[in-house]
C-alpha positions as a Python dict, from the first residue, in 0.01 Angstrom:
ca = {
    (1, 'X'): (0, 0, 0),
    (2, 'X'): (-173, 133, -353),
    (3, 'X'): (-88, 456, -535),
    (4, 'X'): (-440, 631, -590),
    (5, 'X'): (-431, 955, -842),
    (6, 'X'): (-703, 1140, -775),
    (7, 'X'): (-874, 1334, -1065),
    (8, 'X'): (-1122, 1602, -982),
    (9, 'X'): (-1393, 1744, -1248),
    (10, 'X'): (-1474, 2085, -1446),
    (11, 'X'): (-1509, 2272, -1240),
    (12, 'X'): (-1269, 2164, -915),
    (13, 'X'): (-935, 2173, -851),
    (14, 'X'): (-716, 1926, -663),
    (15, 'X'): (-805, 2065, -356),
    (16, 'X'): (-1202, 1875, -405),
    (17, 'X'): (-1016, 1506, -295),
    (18, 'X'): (-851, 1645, 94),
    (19, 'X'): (-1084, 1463, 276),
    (20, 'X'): (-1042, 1169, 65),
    (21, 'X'): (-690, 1175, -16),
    (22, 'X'): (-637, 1223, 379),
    (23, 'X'): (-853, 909, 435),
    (24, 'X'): (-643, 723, 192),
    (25, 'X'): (-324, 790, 373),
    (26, 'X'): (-478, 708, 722),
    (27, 'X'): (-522, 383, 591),
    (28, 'X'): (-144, 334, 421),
    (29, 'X'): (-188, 431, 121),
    (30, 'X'): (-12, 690, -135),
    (31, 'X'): (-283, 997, -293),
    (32, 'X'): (-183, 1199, -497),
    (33, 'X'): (-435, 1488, -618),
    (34, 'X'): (-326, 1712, -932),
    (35, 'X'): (-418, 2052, -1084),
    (36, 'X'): (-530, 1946, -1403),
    (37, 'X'): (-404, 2246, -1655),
    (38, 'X'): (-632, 2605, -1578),
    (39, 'X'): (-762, 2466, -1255),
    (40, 'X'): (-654, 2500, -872),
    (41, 'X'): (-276, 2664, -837),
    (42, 'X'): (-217, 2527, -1209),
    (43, 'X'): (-101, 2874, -1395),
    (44, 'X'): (-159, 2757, -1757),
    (45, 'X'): (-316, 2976, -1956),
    (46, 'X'): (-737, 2925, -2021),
    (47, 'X'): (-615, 2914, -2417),
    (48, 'X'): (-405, 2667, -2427),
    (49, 'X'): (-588, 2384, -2259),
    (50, 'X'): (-708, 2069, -2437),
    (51, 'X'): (-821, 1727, -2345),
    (52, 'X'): (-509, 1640, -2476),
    (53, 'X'): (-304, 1853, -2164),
    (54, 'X'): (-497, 1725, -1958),
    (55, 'X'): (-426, 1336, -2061),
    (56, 'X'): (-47, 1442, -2036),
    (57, 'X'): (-137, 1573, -1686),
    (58, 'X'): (-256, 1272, -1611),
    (59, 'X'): (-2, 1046, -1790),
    (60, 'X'): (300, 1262, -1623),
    (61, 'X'): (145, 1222, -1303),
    (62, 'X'): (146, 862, -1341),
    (63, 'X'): (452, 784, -1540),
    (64, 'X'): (637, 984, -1236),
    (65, 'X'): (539, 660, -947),
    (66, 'X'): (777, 417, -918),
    (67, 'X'): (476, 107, -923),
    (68, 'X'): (130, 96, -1087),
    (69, 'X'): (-119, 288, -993),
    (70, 'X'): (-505, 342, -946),
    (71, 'X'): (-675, 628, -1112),
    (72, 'X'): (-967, 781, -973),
    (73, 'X'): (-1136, 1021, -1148),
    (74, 'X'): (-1498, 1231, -1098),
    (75, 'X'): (-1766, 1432, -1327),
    (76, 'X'): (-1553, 1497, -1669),
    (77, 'X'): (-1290, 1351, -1525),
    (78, 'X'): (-1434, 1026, -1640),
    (79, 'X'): (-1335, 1133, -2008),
    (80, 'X'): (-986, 1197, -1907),
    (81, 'X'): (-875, 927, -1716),
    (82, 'X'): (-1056, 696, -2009),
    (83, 'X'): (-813, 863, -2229),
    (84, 'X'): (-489, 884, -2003),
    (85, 'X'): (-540, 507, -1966),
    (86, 'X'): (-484, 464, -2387),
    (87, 'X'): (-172, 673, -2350),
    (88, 'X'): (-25, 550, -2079),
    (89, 'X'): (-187, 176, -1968),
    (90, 'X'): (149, 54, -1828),
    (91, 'X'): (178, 214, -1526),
    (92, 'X'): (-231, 170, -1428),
    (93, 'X'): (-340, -100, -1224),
    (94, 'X'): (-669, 5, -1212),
    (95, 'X'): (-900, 280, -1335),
    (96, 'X'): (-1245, 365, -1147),
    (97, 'X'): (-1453, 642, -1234),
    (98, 'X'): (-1707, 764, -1005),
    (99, 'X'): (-2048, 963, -1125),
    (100, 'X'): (-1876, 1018, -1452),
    (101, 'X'): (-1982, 1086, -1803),
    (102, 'X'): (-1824, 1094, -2146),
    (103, 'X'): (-1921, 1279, -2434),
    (104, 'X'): (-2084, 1197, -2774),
    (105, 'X'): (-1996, 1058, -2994),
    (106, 'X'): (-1866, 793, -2745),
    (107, 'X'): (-2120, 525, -2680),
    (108, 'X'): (-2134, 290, -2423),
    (109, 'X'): (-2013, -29, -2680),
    (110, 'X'): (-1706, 226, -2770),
    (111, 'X'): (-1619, 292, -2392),
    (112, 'X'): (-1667, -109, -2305),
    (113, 'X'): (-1419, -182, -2609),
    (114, 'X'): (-1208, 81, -2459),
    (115, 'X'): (-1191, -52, -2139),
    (116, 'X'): (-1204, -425, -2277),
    (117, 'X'): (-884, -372, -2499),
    (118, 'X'): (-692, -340, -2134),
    (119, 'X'): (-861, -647, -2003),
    (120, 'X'): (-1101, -494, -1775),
    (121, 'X'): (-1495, -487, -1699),
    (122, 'X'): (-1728, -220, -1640),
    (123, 'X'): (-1924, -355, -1321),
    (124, 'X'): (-2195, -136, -1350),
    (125, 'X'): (-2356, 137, -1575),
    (126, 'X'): (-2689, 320, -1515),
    (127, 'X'): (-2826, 620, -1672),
    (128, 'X'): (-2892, 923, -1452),
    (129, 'X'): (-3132, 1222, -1605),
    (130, 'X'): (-2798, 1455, -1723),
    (131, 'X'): (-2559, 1221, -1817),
    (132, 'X'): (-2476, 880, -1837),
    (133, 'X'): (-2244, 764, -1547),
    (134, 'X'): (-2021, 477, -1538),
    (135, 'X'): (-1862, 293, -1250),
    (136, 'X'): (-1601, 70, -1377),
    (137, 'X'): (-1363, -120, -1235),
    (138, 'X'): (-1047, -191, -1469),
    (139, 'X'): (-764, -442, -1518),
    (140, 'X'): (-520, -281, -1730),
    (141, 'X'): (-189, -470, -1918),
    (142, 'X'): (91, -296, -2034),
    (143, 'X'): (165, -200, -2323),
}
């Protein structure tokens, strides 16, 4: 059995990974789908959110299971769970992002170091005509 935190985009809430999360646990696993902050049932005010709360979504999420997990995220997600996996690289046992971008000034040698300092490996990177999306498949050691 895995752990799989799901992490929606922009403009979703939790609620975007049901079908998926319920597909996880028909086949054993653990999925767990948050608000980030400002979306879904998540009160927080529009004002106060950063990418900053929503890495310490993330990382609280995570830092809460009891064995590593494997963090999923979509659309802008891609930039948080990137981020999440600097603060909190411990507790993830993998990281995939699915049709994902990441904003300038990041380039694609700063997101491979990023992912390479956690000894992982982006399988596979193509360029679609709004953003750049990245499927990657990581490998992280603690801390």
């Amino acid at each position: 059995m895995s752990i799989y935190i799901l992490i929606h985009g922009s403009w979703h809430g939790s609620w975007c990974w049901n079908k998926v999360a319920t597909l996880l646990e028909q086949a054993g696993h653990k999925a767990i789908a948050p608000d980030l902050p400002s979306h879904g049932d998540d009160r927080t005010p529009i004002f106060e959110v950063t990418l900053q709360s929503y890495e310490d979504r993330v990382c609280e999420v995570v830092k809460a299971q009891t064995e590593p997990v494997i963090l999923v995220g979509h659309s802008m997600a891609g930039i948080v769970i990137t981020q999440a996996a600097e603060q909190c690289p411990a507790k993830i046992e993998k990281g995939r992002v699915e049709g994902s971008y990441y904003a300038p000034p990041l380039s694609f040698r700063s997101v491979r170091a990023t992912f390479t300092a956690y000894g992982s490996r982006i399988s596979l990177v193509f360029p679609t005509f709004a953003h750049v999306c990245i499927v990657v498949t990581a490998s992280v050691i603690g801390d």
